[in-house]
C-alpha positions as CSV (number, residue, x, y, z in Angstrom):
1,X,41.0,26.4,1.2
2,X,40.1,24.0,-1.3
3,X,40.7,20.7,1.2
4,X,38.5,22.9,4.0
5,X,35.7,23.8,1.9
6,X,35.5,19.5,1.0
7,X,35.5,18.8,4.5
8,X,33.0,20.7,5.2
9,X,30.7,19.6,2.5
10,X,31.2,15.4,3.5
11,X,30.5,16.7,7.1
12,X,27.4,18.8,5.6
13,X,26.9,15.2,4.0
14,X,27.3,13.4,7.0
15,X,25.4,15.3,9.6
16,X,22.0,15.1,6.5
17,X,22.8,11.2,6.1
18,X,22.3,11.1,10.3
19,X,19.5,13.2,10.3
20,X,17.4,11.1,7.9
21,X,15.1,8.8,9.6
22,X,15.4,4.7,10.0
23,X,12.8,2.3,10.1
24,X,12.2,-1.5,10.0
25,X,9.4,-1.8,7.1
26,X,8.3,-5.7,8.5
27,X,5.0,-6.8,10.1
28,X,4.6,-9.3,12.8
29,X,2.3,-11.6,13.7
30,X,-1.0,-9.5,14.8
31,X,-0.6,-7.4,12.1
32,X,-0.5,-9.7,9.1
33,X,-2.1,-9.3,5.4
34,X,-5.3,-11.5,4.9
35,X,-7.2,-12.8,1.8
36,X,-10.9,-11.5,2.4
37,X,-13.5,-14.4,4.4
38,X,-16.1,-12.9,1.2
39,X,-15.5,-15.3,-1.5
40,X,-17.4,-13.1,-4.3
41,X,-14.0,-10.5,-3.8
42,X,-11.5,-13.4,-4.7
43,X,-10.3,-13.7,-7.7
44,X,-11.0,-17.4,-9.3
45,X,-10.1,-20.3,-8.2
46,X,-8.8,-18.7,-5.1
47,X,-11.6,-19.3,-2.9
48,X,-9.7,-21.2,-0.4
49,X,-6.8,-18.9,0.0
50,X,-10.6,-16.9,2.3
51,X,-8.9,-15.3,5.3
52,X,-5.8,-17.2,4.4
53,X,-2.5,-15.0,4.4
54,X,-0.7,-14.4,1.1
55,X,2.8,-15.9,0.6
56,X,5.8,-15.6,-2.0
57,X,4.0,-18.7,-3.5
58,X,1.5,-16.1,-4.9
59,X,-2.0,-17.6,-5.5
60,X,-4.1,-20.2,-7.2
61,X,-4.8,-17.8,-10.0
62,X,-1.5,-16.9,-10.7
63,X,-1.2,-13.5,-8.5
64,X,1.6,-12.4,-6.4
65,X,1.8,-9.6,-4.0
66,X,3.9,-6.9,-3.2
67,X,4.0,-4.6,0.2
68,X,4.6,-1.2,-0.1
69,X,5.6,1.5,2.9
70,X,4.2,5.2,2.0
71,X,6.0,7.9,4.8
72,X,5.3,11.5,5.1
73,X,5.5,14.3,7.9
74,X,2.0,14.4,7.9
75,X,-0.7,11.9,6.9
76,X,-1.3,13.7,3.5
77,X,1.6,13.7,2.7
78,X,2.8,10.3,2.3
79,X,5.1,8.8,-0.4
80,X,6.3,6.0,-1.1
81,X,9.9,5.1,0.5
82,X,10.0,0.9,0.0
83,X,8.4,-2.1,-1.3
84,X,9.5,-5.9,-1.0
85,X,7.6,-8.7,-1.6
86,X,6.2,-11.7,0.8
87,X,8.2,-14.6,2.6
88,X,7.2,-18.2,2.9
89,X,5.6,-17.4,6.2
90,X,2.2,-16.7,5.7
91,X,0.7,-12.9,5.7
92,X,4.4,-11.9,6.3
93,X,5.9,-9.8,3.9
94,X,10.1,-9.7,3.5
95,X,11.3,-6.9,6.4
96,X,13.5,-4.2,4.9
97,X,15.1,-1.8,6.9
98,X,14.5,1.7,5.3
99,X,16.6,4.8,5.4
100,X,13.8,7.4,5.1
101,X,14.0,10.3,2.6
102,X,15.8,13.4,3.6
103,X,12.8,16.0,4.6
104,X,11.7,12.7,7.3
105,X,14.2,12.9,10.3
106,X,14.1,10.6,12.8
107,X,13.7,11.0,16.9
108,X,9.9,12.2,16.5
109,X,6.7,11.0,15.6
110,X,6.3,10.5,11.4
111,X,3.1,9.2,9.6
112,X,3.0,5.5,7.7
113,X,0.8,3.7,6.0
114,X,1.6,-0.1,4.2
115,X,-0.6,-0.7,1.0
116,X,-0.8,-3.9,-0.6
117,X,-1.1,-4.4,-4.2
118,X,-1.0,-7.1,-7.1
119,X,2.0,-7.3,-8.6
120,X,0.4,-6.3,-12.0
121,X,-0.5,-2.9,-10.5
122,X,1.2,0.3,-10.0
123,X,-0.3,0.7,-6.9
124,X,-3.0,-0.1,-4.7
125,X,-4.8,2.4,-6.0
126,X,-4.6,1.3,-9.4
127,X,-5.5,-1.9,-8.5
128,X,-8.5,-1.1,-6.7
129,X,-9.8,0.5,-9.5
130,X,-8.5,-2.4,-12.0
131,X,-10.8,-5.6,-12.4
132,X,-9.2,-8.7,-11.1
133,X,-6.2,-7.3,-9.0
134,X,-5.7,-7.5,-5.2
135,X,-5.6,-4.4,-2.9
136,X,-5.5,-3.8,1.0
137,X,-4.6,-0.8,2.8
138,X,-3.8,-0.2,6.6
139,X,-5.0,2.5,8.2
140,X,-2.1,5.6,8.5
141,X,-0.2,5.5,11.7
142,X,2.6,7.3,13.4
143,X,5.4,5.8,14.6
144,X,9.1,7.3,15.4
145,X,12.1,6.2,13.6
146,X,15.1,6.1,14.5
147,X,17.8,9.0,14.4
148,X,21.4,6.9,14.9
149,X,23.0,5.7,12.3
150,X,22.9,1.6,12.5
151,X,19.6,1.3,14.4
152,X,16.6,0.8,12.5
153,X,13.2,0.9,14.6
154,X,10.0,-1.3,14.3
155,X,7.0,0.4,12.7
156,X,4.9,-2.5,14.5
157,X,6.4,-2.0,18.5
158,X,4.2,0.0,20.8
159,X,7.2,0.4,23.2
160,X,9.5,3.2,22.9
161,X,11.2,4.3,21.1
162,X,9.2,3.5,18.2
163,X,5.7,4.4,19.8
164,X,4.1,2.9,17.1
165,X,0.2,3.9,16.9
166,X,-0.7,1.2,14.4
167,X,-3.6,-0.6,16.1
168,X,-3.3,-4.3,16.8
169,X,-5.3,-6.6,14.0
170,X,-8.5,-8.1,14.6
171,X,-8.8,-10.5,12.4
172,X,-8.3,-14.3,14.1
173,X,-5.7,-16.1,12.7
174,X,-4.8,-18.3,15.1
175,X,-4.3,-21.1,12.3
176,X,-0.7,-19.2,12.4
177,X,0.1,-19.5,16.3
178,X,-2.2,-19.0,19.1
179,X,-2.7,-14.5,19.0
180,X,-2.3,-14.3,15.3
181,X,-4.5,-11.3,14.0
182,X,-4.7,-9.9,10.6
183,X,-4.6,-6.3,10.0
184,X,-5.1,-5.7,6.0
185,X,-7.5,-7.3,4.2
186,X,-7.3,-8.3,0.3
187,X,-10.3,-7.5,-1.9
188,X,-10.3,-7.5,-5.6
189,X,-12.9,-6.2,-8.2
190,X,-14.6,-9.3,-9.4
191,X,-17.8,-9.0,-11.6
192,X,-21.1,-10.2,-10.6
193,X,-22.0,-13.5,-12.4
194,X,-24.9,-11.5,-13.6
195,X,-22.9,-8.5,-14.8
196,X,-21.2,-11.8,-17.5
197,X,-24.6,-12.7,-17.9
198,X,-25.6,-9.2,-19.2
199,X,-21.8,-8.6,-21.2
200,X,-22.7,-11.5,-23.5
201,X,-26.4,-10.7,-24.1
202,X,-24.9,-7.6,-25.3
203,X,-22.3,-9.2,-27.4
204,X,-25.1,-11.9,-28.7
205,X,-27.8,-9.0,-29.7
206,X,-24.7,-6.8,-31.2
207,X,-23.6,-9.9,-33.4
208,X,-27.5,-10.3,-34.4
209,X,-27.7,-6.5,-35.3
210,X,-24.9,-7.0,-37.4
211,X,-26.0,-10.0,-39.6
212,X,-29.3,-8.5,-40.0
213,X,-27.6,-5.2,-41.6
């Protein structure tokens, strides 16, 4: 009784390992991760990384990146299942195939979005409300992943069986190979020069206020 009731709980096992969804978490090249072309949203002296893509390097001020893949079975929903960092190439981030929480099966349409973050962030979200820190999202797509076992599908392919709905990038980057399109853009919150102008006015007239007391 004993040996029946453990093969039926590995099978139980085996038949909720199969169930769970697979997915290639990679980009290709018309849907790569840009640096903004609006200098004044650069951190630094990182004004010619503009509508450059991002790369393991990290950049001229010292940032590096990190790619994160948020699934869900619906778009509000989403959670995050991976992150890995970027390759050499640039606006390319390291592909990892993903084995997708239990409650997102494969064989039908799931929802996916990639946010992009600095590495001293938490999340995108943190660091698009963080001064100095890189952010990009994509939009929130569907895509189908796969239901085998060994077979992981693209998020990126348009072709069954992934059916991916993740619209093509826009952005030229043919500096990359002739097609090359860029699909998240990097911002960061960088003051105004006048907004320093006006912090150490403040800082002069509070040092004057407190000499005169």
């Amino acid at each position: 009784m004993k040996k029946l009731i453990l093969t039926l709980t590995a099978s139980l096992a085996c038949v909720a390992a199969f169930a769970q969804g697979r997915i290639t978490f990679g980009n290709d090249s018309i849907h790569l991760v840009y640096f903004t072309t609006d200098s004044s949203k650069l951190v630094g002296t990182d004004a010619a990384l503009a509508g450059q893509g991002p790369t393991s390097v990290g950049t001229t001020s010292g940032h590096t990146l990190i790619a994160d893949l948020f699934a869900g079975t619906s778009s509000s929903s989403l959670a995050l299942v991976q992150s890995t960092g970027f390759q050499a190439t640039p606006g390319r981030w390291v592909n990892a195939n993903t084995v997708l929480p239990a409650g997102i099966p494969g064989g039908v349409p799931e929802f996916f979005q990639v946010q992009v973050r600095d590495s001293a962030a938490a999340s995108a979200t943190a660091a698009s409300l963080a001064q100095g820190q890189y952010y990009g999202f994509s939009s929130i797509f569907t895509a189908v992943p796969n239901s085998g076992a060994i077979a992981y599908n693209s998020m990126t392919s348009h072709a069954a069986p992934a059916n991916s709905t993740w619209a093509d990038g826009s952005f030229n980057m043919d500096q990359y190979g002739v097609g090359s399109r860029g699909a998240i853009v990097l911002v960061a919150n960088v003051p105004e020069p006048t907004s320093f102008a006006l912090a150490g006015l403040g800082a002069a007239a509070l040092v004057i206020f407190r000499r005169r007391k």
